[in-house]
N, C-alpha and C positions, 0 to 999 in steps of 0.2 A: 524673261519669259517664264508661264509656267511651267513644272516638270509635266512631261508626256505621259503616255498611259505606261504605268511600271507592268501589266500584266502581259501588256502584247510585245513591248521591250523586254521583254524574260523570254518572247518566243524564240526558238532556234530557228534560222531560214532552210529551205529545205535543202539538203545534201544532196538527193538526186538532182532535183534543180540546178542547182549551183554548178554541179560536176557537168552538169547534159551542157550546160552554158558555157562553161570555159573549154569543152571540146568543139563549140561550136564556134567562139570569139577566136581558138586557135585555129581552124581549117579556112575561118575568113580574112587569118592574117596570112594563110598560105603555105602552113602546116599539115606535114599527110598524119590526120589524125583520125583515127576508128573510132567510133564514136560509141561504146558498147553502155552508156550508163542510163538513156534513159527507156522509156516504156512507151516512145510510137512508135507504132507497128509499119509496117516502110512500102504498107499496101496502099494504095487507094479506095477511097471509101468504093462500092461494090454502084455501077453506074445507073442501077434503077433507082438506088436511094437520092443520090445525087440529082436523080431528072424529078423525081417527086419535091425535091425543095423547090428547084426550079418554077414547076408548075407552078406550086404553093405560092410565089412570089409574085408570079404573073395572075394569079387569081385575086392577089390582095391580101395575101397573109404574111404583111409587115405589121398590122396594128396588135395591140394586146391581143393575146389570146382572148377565149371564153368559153368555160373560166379559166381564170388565172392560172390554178392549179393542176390545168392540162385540158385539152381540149376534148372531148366526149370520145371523139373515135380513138386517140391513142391511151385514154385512162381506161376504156375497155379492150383494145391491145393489150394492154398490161395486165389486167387483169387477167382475160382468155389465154397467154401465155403463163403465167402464174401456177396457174391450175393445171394446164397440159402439161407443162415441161417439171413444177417444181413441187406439185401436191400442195399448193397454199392458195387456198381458197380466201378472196377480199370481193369487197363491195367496190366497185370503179368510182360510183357515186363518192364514198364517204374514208377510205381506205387506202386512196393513191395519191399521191404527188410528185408531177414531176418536176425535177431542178434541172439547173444548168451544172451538169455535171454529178457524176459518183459523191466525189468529194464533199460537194454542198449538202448531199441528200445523209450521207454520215453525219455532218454538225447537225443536220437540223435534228438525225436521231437522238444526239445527245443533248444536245440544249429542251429537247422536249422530255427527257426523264430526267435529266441530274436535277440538284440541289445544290448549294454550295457545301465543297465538301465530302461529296456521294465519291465513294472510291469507284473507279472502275477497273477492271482488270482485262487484258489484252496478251494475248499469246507472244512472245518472245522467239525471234528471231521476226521482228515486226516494221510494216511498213511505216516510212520514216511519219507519215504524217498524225499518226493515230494520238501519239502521246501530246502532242501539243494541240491537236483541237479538245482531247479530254479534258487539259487545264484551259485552255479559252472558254469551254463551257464552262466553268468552275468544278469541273472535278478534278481529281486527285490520282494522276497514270498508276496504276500496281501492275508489273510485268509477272508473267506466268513464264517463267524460263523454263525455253525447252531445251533437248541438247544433242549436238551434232551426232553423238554417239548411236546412237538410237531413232537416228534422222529424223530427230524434232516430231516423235513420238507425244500425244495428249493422254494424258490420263485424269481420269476426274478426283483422284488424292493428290494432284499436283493442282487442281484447284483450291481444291477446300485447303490445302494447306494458305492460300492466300488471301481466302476467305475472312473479311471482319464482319462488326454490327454496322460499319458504315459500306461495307460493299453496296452497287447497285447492279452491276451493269458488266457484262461482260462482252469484247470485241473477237468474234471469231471472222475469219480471211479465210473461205479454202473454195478454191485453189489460191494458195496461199504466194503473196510477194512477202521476201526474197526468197525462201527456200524453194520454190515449184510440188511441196506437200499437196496431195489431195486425201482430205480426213475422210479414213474409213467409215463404214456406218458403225462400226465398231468405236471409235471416236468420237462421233458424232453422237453417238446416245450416248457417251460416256459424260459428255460435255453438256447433252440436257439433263442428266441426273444431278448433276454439280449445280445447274444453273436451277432447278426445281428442288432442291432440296435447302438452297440460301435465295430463295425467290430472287433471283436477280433477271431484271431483264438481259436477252441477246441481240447483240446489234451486228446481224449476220451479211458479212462484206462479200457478197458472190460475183463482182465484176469481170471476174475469170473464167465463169464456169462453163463454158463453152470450151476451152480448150484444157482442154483434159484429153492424155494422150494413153495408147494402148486397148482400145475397149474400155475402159473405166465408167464408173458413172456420177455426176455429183451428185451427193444429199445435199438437201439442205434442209437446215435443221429447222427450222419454221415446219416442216409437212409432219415431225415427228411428234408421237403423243404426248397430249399435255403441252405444248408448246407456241402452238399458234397467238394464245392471249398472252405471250411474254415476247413474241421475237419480230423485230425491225428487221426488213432485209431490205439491201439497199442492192441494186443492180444498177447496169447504164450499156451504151453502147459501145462506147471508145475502144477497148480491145477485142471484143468477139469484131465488129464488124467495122474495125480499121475506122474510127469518127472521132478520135480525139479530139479535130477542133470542131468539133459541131457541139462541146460542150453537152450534152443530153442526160440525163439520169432520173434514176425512179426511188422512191418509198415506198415500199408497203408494209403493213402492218396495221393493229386492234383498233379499232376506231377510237375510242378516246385519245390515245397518244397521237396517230394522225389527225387529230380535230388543233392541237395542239401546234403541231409541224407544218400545217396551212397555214397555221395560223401565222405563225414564224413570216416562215415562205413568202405572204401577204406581207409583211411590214421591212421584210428586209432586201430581198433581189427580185420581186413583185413575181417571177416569173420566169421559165425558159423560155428562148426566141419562138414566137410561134413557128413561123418557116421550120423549125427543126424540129418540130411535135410534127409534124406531116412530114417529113422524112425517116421520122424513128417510126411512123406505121406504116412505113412503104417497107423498111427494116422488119419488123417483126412477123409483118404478115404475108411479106415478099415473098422469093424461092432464098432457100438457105445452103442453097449449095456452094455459095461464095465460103459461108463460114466456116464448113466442110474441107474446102479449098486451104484456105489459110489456117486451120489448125493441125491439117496433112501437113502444111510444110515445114512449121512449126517443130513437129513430131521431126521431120525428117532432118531439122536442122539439129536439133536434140542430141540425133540418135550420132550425127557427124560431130558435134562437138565433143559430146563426151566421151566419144569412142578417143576424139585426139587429145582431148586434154587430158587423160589419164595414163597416155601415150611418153606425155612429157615429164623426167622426170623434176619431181618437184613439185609437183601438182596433183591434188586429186580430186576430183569431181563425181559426186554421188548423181545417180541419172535423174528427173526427172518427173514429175508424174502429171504436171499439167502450168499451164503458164509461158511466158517464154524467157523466162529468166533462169541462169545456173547461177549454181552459189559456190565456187570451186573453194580448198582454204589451200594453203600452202604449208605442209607440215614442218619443211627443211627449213624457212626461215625467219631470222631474229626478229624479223621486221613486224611491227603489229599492222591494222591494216589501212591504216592513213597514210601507215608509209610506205605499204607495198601498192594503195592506191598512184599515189604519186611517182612511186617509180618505177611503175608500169607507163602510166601518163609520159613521164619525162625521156626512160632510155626506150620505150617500144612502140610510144605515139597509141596506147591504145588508153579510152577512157572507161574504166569501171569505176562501181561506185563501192567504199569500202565495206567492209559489214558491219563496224562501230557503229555506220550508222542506224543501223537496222537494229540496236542495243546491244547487250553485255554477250550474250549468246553469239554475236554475228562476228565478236570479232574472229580473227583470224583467217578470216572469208573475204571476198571480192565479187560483188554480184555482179556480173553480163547478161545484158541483152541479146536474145537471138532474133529480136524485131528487127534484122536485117539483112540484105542482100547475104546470098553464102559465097558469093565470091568474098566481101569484105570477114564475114565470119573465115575463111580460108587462108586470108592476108593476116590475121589476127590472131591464128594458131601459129602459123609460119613466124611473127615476129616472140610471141612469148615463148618459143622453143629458146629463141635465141639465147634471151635475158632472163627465161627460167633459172638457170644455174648461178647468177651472180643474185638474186633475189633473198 
């Protein structure tokens, strides 16, 4: 037989994946296993969205969409949201696409700027999928290491330091998986000065932005000057409004580059399910006090964890500021964190995911979910008290 593709065989399979999965192949074999590694939120999607698919279904909205690239009324949801909530003004017409999913609507960002080659750089302490779709586009991952000390602090001399003639593209996350970072606007201009001063486009990941806790508010960098002709932002529904599996997500950005990412979109997954474009604008345009709801609890799981995990000794967990992910590290032990992954997994039944994966900055960390029940969030401090001290 011939050799297979060496480029997608170079790919790493995803860590959070793998770990959600072996927590969940152990509780089916009858193991009391907490499941803290992956990122579905443990709500139910909010029931007016769910009766809009419905309808949608029973009206006849199983064929293609039209067009393909989203259906009229929710590429102008998207856009009249855009503007309200984010300062980034697009044409629905010629400026939007929606995917199946956050995820797809990032590759299509980058396969529509790179070149083979085009470096891209990506904030460190980074979600696990970022550096392997940079290389399936043909680019080249450059990590922007931030550091725990400083609670993964951005500064735009911490860009340009990683700055080449082949940079393109830089990936900014905020509210940010795994750390739960929300970039100040202090940060945030700091990060269009870097990116406008090595013309590099931004491929701005805001699938969190909704939960962000405290009063806080998100920028996003697309609204700031100078900016708009450079910056992809990719949104979706899955964690503000609990839709994981309804797959849904959006692009926006400058019309040439979206002329480009239809274009994509068109030759490769043709489309998201229609039924779920009439449910993402029963979602956007509905009452949002679902979303309200589940970022309150969110917050108040937050505020419960890290009050006890810092409680325990041998652990210390910095709070917070948006997301539902903590990123605790363990300073007392030898163990790096594949291996305090696993023996947390093995002596305390709980699954996190480790920070290695998240790159070089993450290790010594252990990212948890608080996408779940607080009674199981409450079983899960009670068993790492246990096995803290031998850790």
């Amino acid at each position: 037989m011939k050799e297979l593709s060496q480029l997608v065989s170079s790919i790493p399979a995803s860590v959070t994946l793998a770990v959600n999965d072996k927590a969940k192949a152990l509780q089916a074999a009858g193991h009391d296993v907490i499941a803290l590694a992956g990122g579905d939120p443990d709500f139910d999607t909010p029931s007016h969205i769910v009766e809009a698919a419905f309808t949608a279904i029973k009206n006849g909205a199983t064929h293609y969409p039209a067009p393909m690239k989203g259906i009229p009324s929710l590429l102008e949801a998207i856009a009249d949201k855009m503007a309200r909530e984010n300062g980034i003004h697009v044409n629905p017409d010629t400026d939007v696409v929606v995917t199946p999913g956050g995820k797809w609507a990032l590759y299509l960002a980058l396969a529509s700027v790179l070149n083979p080659g085009d470096e891209v750089l990506y904030l460190e302490p980074v979600w696990v999928s970022y550096p392997p779709m940079i290389t399936l586009a043909g680019g080249r991952p450059v990590p922007v290491r931030l550091s725990a000390t400083n609670n993964f602090h951005i500064t735009a001399d911490l860009i340009r330091a990683q700055v080449t003639p082949r940079t393109k593209a830089i990936m900014v996350n905020s509210p940010c998986n795994p750390t739960g970072r929300v970039f100040t606007r202090e940060e945030m201009e700091a990060i269009a000065e870097a990116a406008q001063e090595a013309d590099l486009y931004v491929i701005a990941d805001e699938i969190y932005e909704k939960l962000v806790f405290d009063g806080r508010s998100h920028i996003s960098i697309g609204s700031l000057p100078g900016m708009a002709e450079r910056t992809l932002t990719v949104n979706g529904l899955s964690k503000s409004y609990a839709m994981t599996g309804w797959r849904l997500g959006w692009l926006v950005g400058p019309t040439p580059i979206l002329k480009i990412a239809i274009r994509m979109n068109s030759q490769t997954v043709s489309s998201a399910a229609n039924f779920t474009m009439h449910a993402a604008v029963a979602a956007l345009t509905g009452p949002q006090d679902c979303v309200i709801e589940m970022r309150n609890s969110y917050q108040a799981r937050r505020d419960f964890m890290v009050k006890a995990l810092n409680e325990i000794e041998g652990v210390s967990c910095r709070t917070i500021e948006g997301t539902f992910y903590l990123f605790p590290s363990f300073p007392n032990s030898s163990k790096n964190s594949l291996e305090l992954a696993e023996a947390l997994l093995e002596q305390a039944g709980i699954a996190g995911t480790p920070g290695i994966a998240f790159g070089e900055s993450g290790e010594g960390h252990v990212r948890f979910s608080i996408a779940t029940a607080m009674s199981e969030l409450e079983r899960a401090v009670e068993r790492l008290a246990k096995v803290a001290p031998t850790l």
